[in-house]
C-alpha positions in Angstrom: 0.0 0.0 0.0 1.2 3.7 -1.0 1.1 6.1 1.7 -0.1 9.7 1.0 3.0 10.9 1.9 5.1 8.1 0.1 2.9 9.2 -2.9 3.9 12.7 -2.9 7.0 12.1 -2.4 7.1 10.4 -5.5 5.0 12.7 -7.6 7.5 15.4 -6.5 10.6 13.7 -8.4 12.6 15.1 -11.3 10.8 13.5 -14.5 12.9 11.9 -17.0 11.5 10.6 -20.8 13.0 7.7 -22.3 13.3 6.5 -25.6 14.8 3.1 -27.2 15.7 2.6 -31.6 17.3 -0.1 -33.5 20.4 0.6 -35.5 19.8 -1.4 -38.3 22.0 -2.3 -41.5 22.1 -3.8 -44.8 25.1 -6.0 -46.2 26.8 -2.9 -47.5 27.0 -1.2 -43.8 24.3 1.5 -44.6 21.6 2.4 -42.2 18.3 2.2 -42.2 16.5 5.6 -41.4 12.7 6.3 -41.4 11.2 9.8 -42.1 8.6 11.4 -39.3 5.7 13.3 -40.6 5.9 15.0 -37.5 9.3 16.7 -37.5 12.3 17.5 -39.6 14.9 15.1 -40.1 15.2 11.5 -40.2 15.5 8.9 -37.4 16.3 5.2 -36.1 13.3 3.1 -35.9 12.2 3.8 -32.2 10.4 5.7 -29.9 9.0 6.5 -26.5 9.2 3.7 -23.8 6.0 3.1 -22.2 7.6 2.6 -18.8 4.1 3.6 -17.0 3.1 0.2 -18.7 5.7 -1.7 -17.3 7.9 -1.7 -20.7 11.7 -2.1 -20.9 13.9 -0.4 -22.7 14.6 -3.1 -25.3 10.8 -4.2 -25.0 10.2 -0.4 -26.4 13.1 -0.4 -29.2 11.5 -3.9 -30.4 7.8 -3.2 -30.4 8.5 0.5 -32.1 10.5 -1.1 -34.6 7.4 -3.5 -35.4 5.4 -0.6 -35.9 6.9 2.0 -37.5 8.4 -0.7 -40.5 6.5 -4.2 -40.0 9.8 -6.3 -38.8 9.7 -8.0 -35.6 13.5 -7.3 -34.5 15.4 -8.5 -31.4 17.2 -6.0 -30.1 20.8 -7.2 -29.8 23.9 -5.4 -27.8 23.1 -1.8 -26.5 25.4 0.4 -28.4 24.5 3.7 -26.7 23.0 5.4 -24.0 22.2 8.9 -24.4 21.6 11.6 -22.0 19.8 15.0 -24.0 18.5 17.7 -21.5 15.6 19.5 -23.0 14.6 22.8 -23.4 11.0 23.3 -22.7 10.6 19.4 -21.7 12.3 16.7 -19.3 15.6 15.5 -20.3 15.7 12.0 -22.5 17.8 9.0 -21.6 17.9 7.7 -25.4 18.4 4.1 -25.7 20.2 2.2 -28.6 20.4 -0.9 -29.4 21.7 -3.1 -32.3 19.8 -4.7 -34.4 22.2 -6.3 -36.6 22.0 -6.8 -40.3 19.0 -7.0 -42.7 18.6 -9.4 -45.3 17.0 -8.4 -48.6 14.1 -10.7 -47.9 13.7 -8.4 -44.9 13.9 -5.0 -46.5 11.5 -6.4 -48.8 9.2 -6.7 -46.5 9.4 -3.6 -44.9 6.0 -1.7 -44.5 6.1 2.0 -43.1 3.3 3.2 -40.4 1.9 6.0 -42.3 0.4 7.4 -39.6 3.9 9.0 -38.5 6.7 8.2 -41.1 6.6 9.6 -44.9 9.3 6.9 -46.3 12.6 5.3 -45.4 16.0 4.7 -46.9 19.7 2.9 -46.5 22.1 5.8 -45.7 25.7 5.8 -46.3 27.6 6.0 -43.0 29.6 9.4 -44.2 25.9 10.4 -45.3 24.1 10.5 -41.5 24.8 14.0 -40.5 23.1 15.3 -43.4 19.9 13.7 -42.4 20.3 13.2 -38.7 19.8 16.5 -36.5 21.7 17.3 -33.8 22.8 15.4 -31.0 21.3 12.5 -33.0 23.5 12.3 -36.0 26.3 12.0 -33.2 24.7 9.3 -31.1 23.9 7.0 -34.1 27.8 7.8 -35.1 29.3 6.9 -31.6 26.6 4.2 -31.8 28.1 2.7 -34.9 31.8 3.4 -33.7 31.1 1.4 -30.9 29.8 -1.6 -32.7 33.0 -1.2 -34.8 34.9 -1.6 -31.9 33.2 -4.0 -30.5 33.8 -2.3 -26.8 30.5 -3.0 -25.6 28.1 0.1 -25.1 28.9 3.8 -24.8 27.8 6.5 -22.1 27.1 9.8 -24.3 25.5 13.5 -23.4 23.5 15.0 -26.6 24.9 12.1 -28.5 29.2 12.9 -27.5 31.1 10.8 -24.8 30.6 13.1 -21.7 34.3 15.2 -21.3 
């Protein structure tokens, strides 16, 4: 049982969102980005953690990935965890995971969510700034760099190893 004063307690924490995205790739080593309707820029397949729900991280990153382009993914390694304060909104701890390599069977298959994405595409690596914004051009990079290195995952802040 929650006590009233347990309660606000709680309701008087810092907030923090969260959100979770698959980095995947095809046999050349480009990256697949979907286009929001929503906002500029491009993005990872992902979105918001329903952690009121009771939803992991990786739980998130697999069932937006299912939605936003049809393939039922299993997450693989985390590659990154991001930390992005916000201006005019709680910061984000941004969650990303690899999903490893499609095959063309599976691009094939892929089926956008029209109700949020326009289209999607296979990006050259040297290509990702140009249509990732900000911080997350630089997370999906130290993402990648990470996965190259095979070091396990990286700690970033706005998408840079914190100095």
């Amino acid at each position: 049982m929650t006590t009233p004063d347990y309660a606000a307690y709680i309701a008087s924490l810092p907030r923090v969102l969260a959100g979770a995205a698959v980095l995947l790739r095809d046999g050349a080593g480009r990256v697949l980005l979907v286009e929001p309707n929503y906002r500029a820029g491009w993005a990872l397949p992902g979105g918001t953690i329903e952690s009121d729900q009771g939803e992991t991280p990786r739980q998130a990153a697999r069932r937006e990935t299912l939605e936003e382009i049809g393939l039922d993914v299993e997450p693989g390694a985390l590659l990154a965890v991001d930390w992005v304060p916000g201006v005019g909104r709680p910061p984000i701890a941004a969650y990303v995971y690899d999903g490893g390599v499609l095959t063309g069977e599976q691009l094939a298959r892929i089926r956008i969510q029209e109700a949020e994405l326009l289209s999607w595409r296979l990006v050259e690596r040297e290509e990702l700034p140009g249509h990732l914004l900000g911080q997350l051009g630089d997370r999906v990079l130290s993402a990648l760099a990470a996965l190259d290195a095979g070091t396990g995952a990286v700690e970033l802040e706005n998408g840079l190893p914190p100095r």
